[in-house]
N, C-alpha and C positions, 0 to 999 in steps of 0.2 A: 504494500500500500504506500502509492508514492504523493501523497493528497499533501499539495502546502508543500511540496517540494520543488517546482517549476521544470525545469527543460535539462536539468544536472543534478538533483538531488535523489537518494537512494539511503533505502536503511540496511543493511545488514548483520549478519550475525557471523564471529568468526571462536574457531574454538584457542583454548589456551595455548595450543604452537601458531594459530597465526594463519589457519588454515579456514578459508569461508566455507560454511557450511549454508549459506542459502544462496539464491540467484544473484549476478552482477545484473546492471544494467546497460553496463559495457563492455562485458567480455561475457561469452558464450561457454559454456561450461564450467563454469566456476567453480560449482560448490566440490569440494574433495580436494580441487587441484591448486584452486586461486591460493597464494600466500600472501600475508599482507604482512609488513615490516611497520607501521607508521608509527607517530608518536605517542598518540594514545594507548594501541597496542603495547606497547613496548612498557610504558608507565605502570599497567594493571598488572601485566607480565609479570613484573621487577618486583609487585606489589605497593606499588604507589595507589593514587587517588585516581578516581573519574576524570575527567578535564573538557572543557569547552574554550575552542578559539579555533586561530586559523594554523594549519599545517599541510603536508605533502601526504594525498590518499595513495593507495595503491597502486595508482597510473602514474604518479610525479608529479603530479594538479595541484595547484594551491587549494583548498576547499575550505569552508567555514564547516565546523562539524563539534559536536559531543556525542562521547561515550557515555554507555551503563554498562558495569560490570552485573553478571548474573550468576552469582557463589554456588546454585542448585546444578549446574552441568559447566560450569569453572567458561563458560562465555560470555563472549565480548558483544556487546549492542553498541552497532555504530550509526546514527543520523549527521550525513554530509550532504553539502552544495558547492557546486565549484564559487571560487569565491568572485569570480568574472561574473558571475549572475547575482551573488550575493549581496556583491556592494555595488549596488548600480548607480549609473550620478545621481539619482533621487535620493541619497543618503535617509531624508527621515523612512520614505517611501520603503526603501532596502531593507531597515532596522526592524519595520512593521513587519514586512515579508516574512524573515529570518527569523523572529520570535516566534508569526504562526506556523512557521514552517516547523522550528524547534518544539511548539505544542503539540502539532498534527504528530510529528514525530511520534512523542511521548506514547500522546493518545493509540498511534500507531504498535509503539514497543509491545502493548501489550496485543495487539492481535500478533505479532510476532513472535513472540513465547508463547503461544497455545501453537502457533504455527509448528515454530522450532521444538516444540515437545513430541507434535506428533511423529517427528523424523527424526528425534533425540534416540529415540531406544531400537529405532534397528540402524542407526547409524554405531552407536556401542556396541551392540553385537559384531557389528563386521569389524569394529577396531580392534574389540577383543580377541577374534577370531584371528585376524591377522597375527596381533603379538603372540597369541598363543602358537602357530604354525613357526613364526618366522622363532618362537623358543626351542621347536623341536617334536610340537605335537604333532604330527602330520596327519593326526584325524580332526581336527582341528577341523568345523564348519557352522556357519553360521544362518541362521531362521530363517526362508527367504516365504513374508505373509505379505508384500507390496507387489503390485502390478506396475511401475513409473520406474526412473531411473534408480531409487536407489534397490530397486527389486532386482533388477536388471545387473546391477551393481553385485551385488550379493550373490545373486547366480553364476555369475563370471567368475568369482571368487571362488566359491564350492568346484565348480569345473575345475579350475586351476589348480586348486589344492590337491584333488582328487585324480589330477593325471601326475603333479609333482609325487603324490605319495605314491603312486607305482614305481614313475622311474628311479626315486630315490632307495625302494625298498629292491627294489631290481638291482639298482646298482652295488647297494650295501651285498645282499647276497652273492654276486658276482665279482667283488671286491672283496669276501672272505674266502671263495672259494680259489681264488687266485691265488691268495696269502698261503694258504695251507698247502698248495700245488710248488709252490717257490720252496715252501720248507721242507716238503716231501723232496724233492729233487735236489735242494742245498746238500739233505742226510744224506740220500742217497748216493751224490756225486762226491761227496767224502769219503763213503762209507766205501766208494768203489775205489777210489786212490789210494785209500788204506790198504786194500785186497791185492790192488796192483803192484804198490811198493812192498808188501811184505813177502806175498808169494812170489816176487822177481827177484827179492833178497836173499829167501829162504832157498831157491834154488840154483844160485851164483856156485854154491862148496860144492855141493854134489856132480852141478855139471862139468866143475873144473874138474873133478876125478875123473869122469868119464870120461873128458876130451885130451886128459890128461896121457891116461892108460891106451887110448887109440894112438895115441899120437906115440906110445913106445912100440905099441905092438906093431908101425909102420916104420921105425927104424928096424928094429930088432929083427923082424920077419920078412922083411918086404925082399923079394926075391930067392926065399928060401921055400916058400908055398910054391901054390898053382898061381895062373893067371886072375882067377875068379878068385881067389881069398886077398889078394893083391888087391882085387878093385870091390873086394866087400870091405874091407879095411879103409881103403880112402874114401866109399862113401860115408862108413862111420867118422871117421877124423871130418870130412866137409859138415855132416850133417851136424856134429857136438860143437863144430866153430861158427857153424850160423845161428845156432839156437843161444850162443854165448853173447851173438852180438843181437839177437834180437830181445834177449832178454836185456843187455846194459841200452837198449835203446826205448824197452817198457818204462824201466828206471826212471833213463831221461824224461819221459814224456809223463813220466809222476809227478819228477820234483818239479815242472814249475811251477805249480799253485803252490806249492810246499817249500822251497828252497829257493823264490825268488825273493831277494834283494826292495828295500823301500825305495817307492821312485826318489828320483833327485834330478836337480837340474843336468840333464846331458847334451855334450854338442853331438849332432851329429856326425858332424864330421871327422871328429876324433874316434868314432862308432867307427867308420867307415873305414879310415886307416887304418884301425888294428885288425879291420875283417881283412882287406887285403894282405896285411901283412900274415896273417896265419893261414891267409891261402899262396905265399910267395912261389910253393914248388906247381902248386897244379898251376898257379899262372903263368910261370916260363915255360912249362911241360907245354901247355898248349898254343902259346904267344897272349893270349886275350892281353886286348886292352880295356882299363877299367878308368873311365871318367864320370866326372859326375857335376852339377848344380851347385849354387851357392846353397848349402845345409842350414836348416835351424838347430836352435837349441831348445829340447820339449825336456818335459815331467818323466821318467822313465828309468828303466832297470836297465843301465849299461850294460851289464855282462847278458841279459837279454835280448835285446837288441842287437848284439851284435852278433848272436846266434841265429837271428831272423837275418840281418844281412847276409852272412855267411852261407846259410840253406840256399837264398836265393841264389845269390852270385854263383856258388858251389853249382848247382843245379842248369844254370844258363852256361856254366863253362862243359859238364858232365855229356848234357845234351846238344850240344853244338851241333852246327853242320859240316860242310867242308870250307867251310870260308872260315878266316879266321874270326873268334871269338870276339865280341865285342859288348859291353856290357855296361847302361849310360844307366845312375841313381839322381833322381832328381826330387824337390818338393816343392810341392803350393800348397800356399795360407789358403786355407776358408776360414770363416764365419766360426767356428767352434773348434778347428781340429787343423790338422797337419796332412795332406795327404801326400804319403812317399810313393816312389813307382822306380823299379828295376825292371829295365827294358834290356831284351839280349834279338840278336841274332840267330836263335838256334833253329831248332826242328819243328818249334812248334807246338801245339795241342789240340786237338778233335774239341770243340766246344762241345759234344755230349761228355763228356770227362770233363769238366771241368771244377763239378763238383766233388767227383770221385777222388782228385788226387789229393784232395784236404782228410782224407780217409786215413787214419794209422793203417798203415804196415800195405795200404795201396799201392799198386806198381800197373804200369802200361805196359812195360817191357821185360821179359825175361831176364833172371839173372846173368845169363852168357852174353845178355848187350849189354847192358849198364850197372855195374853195380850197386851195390846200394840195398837198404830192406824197405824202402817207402816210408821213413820216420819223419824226415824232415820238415815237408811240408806242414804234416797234422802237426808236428811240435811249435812252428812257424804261427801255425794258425793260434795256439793253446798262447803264445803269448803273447800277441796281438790282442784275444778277448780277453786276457787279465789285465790288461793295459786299457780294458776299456778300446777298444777301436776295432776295425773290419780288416779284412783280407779276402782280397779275388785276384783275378786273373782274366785278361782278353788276350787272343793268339787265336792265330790260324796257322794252319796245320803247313810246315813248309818256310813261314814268313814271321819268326821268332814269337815270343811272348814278353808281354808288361803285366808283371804283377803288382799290385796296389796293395797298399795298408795305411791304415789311419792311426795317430794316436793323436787324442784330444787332447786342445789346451786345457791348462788348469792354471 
C-alpha cells in the first residue's frame, strides 16, 4: 500500500541481514534476493535507535524515509521517498506531503505486519530448512502449503535437497569403497614384496650350491663322459646361472619401494654423466654417441635415476641396428612436471608391444639374440611410479624408439 506516497515512495520490510522480504517497486524480484546496506539498517542492526531523515536507499537515491524496528520476527519496517519528490520548491507544500505520507505510512505498517506474518512462517521454515541441510542434515525439507512464489520457492528447495542427498550419499558410498580398495591393494602390494624379497633371499644359498657343484662337475668330467652327459651338464650349469640372475634381478625389482633413497635436489645432468660413465665399455664396444639437452635439476633419488637412464641408454645401445648407435636425452618444462625423452636409432618396436615390455621378466626376443632377462624396463617403470611420474614409449618398428618419463615438480 503505496497511498500518500506519490510517484517514488514505497514501504518495505527487510529481515535482520539486510535481506527484503516483501516486493520492491523498483526492482523485480526482490524479496529473498534484494540486500539492502543503508543507514537505518545498519543502526537497528548494531542495535541502535529507529531514525527518520534523509539518507542513501538501496538504489544510491537520496530519499527522505523512517524506520520501525519489529523485535517479534527481529525486522526492519522501512517508509521512503526519493527526496527529489520530497522536497519540492513548494517547501511548506512538501513538508504537508511528507508528514501524510509518513502517516499513511504508519497507518500502512500495520497492514504490512498482518501482510508480513502471513509469509513470516513459511518463509522460516525454508531458512530453517536450508541451515539445517547446509549443517549436514540432508533430509533436511521444508512444508510446501503456498500456491505463489514462495511455494514455488520451497519446492525448488525440497527438489534440490533431494537430488543433492542422492549424489552426496552416492558419493560418500563410492568414496568409502574406494578407501578400502586402496588399503586392500597398499596390504597386498607389501604383502607381495615381502614374498618376493624373502623367497629370492631365501633361495640365493641353495642355488649357489647347485650352480656351484654343476659348474665342478663341468670341469672335472667334461670330456671324460659321452657327448650327451657333456651337454646335460652345460644345460645344468646354463640353466643354475640364469635362474641366479633372474632371481638377483626379482631382488632388484623388490628393493625399490624398499631400498630407495629420500628425494633430494638432483641435477640431471650429473644423472647423466655417471650413466654414461658406467656404460664407458658397451659404448666404445659399439661407437654410440651419447648427446643430450640442457638438463634440469628435479626432486628425486639419484642412485635411481640413474638406473632408469642406464636401462634406457643400455637398451637403445643393446638393440641397435647396423648404423651406428646414436642416442639424444633431452627435457621440457610443463605446467606441473618435467618431461624426459631418450631417443635412439635402433630397431624399433611393434606398437602392439608396447605395453608388454613394461612387463617383469618380458622379452620380444630370444635369449641367442639379445641378452638380457627383460628386468629392466619393468624396474624403469617401478621407479618412475615411486617418483610419482609416467613412462611410455613411441617407435616404429625399423625407425628407432623415444621413450618418455615424467617426474613432477615439487
Amino acid at each position: 500500500n503505496r497511498t500518500g506516497l506519490g510517484e517514488t515512495g514505497e514501504v518495505y520490510i527487510v529481515d535482520g541481514d539486510g535481506t527484503m522480504l516483501t516486493e520492491s517497486r523498483f526492482i523485480d524480484g526482490a524479496p529473498l534476493r534484494q540486500k539492502v546496506y543503508t543507514e537505518p539498517v545498519s543502526k537497528i542492526a548494531e542495535g541502535g535507535a529507529e531514525m527518520a531523515g534523509v539518507y542513501s536507499d538501496y538504489r544510491g537515491v537520496p530519499v527522505v524515509g523512517a524506520s520501525r524496528y519489529i523485535p517479534e520476527y527481529g525486522w526492519i519496517l522501512l517508509s521512503e521517498m526519493d527526496e527529489s519528490e520530497a522536497f519540492t520548491p513548494i517547501r511548506t507544500l512538501g513538508i504537508v506531503v511528507l508528514v501524510v505520507g509518513l502517516v499513511a505510512a504508519a497507518a500502512a505498517a500495520g497492514v504490512g505486519i498482518v501482510f508480513s506474518t502471513s509469509v513470516s512462517r513459511p518463509i522460516k521454515r525454508l531458512t530453517d530448512a536450508t541451515r539445517r541441510f547446509a549443517g549436514g542434515d540432508l533430509g533436511a525439507r521444508t512444508e510446501v502449503t503456498r500456491r505463489d512464489e514462495i511455494g514455488d520457492l520451497a519446492k525448488s528447495f525440497n527438489a534440490m535437497a533431494q537430488g543433492l542427498e542422492v549424489e552426496i550419499t552416492e558419493h560418500k558410498l563410492a568414496e568409502g569403497k574406494l578407501s578400502r580398495t586402496v588399503t586392500d591393494l597398499e596390504r597386498s602390494n607389501a604383502e607381495l614384496q615381502q614374498f618376493a624379497y624373502v623367497a629370492s633371499h631365501d633361495l640365493q644359498e641353495p642355488l649357489r650350491m647347485v650352480a656351484s657343484y654343476t659348474q665342478l662337475l663341468a670341469r672335472r668330467y667334461k670330456g671324460n663322459l659321452d657327448a650327451d652327459a657333456d651337454e646335460f651338464i652345460a644345460f645344468a650349469v646354463d640353466g643354475a646361472n640364469r635362474m641366479q640372475t633372474l632371481i638377483n634381478d626379482l631382488l632388484q625389482y623388490s628393493r625399490v619401494g624398499t631400498r630407495g633413497k629420500p628425494f633430494e635436489l638432483t641435477n640431471t645432468k650429473t644423472v647423466l654423466d655417471q650413466t654414461v660413465s658406467n656404460l664407458d665399455v658397451a659404448i666404445k664396444e659399439s661407437g654410440a654417441v651419447i648427446t643430450h639437452d640442457t638438463l634440469p635439476t628435479v626432486m628425486a633419488d639419484a642412485t635411481q635415476l640413474t638406473q632408469v637412464f642406464q636401462n634406457l641408454i643400455s637398451n637403445a645401445i643393446k638393440f641397435r641396428s647396423k648404423e651406428t648407435p646414436r642416442v639424444h636425452v633431452s627435457a621440457k618444462e610443463k605446467e606441473n612436471e618435467w618431461v624426459f625423452s631418450v631417443r635412439d636409432n635402433g630397431i624399433g618396436i611393434d606398437p602392439q608391444y608396447f605395453d608388454r615390455i613394461f612387463v617383469i621378466f618380458q622379452r620380444l626376443h630370444g635369449k641367442t639374440e639379445y641378452p638380457g632377462t627383460g628386468i629392466g624396463l619393468a624396474v624403469s617403470k617401478r621407479i618412475v611410479e615411486r617418483h610419482e611420474g609416467r613412462i611410455w614409449v613411441e617407435s616404429k618398428e625399423g625407425k628407432g624408439s623415444t621413450f618418455y618419463f615424467t617426474i613432477p615438480k615439487r
